[in-house]
C-alpha positions in Angstrom: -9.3 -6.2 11.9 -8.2 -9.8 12.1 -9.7 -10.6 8.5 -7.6 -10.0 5.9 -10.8 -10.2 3.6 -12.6 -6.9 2.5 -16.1 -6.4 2.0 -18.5 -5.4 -1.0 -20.4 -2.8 -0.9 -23.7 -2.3 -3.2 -25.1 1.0 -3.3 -28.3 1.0 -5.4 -30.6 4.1 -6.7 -32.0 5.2 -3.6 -31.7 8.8 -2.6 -33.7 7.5 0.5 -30.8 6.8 3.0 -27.8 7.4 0.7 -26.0 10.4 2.4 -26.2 8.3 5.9 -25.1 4.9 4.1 -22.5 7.1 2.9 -21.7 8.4 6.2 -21.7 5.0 8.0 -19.7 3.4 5.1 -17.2 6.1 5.7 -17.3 6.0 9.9 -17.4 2.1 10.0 -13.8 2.1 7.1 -11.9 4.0 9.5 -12.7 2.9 12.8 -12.6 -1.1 11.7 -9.7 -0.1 9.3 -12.4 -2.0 6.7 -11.5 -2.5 3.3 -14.8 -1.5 1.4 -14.4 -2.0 -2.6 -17.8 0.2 -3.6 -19.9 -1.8 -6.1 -22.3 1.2 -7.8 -25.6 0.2 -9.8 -26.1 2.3 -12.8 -28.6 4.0 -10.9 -26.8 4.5 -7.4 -24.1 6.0 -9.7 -27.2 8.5 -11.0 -28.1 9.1 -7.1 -24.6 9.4 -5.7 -24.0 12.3 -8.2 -27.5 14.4 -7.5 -26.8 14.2 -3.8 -23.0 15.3 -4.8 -21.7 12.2 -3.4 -20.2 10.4 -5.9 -16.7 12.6 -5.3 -16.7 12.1 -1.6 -17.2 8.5 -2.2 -14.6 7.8 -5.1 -12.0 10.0 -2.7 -12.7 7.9 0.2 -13.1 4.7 -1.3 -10.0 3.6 -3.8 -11.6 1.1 -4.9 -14.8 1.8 -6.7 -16.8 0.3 -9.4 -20.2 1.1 -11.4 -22.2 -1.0 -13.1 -21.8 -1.9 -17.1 -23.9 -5.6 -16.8 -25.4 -7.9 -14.8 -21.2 -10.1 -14.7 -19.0 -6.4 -15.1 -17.4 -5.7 -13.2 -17.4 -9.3 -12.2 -18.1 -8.9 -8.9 -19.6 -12.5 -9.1 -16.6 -14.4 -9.1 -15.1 -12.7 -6.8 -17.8 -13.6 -4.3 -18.1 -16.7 -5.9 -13.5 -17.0 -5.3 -14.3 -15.7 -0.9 -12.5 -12.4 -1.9 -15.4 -10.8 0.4 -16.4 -11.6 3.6 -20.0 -10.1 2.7 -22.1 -8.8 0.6 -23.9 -5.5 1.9 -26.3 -3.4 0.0 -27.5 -0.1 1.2 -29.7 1.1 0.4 -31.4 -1.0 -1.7 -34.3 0.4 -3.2 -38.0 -1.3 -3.8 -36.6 -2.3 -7.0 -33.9 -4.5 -5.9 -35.7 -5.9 -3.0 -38.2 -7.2 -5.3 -35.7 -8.6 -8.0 -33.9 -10.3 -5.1 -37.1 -11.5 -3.6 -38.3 -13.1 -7.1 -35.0 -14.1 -8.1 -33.9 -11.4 -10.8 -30.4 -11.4 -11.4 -30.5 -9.4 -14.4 -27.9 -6.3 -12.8 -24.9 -5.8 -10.9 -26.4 -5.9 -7.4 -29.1 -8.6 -8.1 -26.9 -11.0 -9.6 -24.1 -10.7 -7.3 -26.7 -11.1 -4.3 -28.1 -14.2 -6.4 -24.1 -15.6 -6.6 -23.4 -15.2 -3.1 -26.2 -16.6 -1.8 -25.3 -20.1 -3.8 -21.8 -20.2 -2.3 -22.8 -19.3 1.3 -21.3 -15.7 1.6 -23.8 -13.7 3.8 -26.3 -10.9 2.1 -26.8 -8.6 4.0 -29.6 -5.7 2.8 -30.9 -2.6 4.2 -33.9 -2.0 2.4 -35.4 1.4 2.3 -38.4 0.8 2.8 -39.0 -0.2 6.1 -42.6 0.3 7.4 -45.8 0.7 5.1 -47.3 4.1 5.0 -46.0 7.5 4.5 -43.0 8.7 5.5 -40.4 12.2 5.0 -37.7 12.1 3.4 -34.6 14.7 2.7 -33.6 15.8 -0.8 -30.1 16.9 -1.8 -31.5 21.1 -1.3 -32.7 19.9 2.3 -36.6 20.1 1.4 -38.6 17.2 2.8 -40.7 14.6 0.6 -43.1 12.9 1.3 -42.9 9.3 0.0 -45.8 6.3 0.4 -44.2 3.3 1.3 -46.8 0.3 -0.7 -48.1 -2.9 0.9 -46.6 -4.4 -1.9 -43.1 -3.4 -1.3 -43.0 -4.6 2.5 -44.4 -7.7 1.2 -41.1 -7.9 -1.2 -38.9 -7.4 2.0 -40.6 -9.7 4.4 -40.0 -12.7 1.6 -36.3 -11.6 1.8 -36.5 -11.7 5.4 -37.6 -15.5 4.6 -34.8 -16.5 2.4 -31.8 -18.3 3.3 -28.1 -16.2 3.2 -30.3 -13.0 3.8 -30.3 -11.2 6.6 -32.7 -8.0 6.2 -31.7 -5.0 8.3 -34.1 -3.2 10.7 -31.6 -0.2 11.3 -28.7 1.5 9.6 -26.9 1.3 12.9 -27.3 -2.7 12.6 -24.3 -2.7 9.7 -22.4 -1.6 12.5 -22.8 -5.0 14.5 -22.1 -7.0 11.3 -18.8 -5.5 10.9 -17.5 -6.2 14.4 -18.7 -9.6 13.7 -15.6 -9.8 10.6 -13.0 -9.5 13.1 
């Protein structure tokens, strides 16, 4: 890549999409040469570990940090200081799109999405919850789930689709086209 610039990464609570976020995060390092610093919410940290992820991410990623606050690490000013070219979160769960929709800084994830949105460095969220209804999901033993997605919660996503220095991802595979974007 031409960028010298890295990107952020949020990974939220989700189990939901987390082993192909994972995945992609992993493909799209390599093949771009990326530099990915992993930005974990106390939760995602939870998630990572029940899906036995958390190793495979910490050994692939050097540069990995999990939530203490809303400012620590203080991923803030380093959005705030261009040390990113982005800010992606996936997957971000209900819970964050709704914070982010209302205008909740009050973790990690929602407050640096808040800070980057004031100094024009591009959000970028893959929410989980994509289409109302019910849909199957994979848990870490392989057994489906089913989970109802709420009215309530595509609501939430369609006002971040609405706000400025958002840009809501339809598909996993959309991250993709961002990242060739950086160089």
């Amino acid at each position: 890549m031409n960028n010298n610039k890295g990107i952020a990464w949020g990974i939220t609570g989700s189990g939901d999409y987390m082993r192909e976020s994972v995945v992609l995060m992993e493909e799209l390092a390599k093949k771009y040469n990326l530099e990915v610093h992993v930005y974990l919410s106390k939760e995602g940290e939870v998630v990572l570990k029940y899906y036995k992820l958390l190793k495979e991410v910490k050994e692939n990623f050097p540069r990995v940090s999990v939530e203490k606050g809303p400012n620590a690490p203080f991923l803030t000013a380093k959005l705030q200081l261009g040390t990113y070219s982005l800010f992606l979160i996936t997957p971000a769960t209900a819970n964050t799109v709704a914070k982010i929709a209302y205008g909740i800084a009050d973790s990690l994830i929602t407050n640096s999405a808040a800070q980057a949105m004031k100094v024009d460095v591009p959000v970028y969220i893959f929410p989980v919850d994509q289409k109302e209804g019910e849909i199957i999901t994979k848990l870490p033993n392989g057994s489906d789930l089913k989970i109802r997605i709420r009215k309530e919660d595509m609501e939430n996503v369609d006002k971040l689709r609405r706000m400025q220095g958002i840009t809501v991802l339809g598909r996993l595979e959309e991250i993709e086209d961002v990242v060739k974007k950086l160089g």
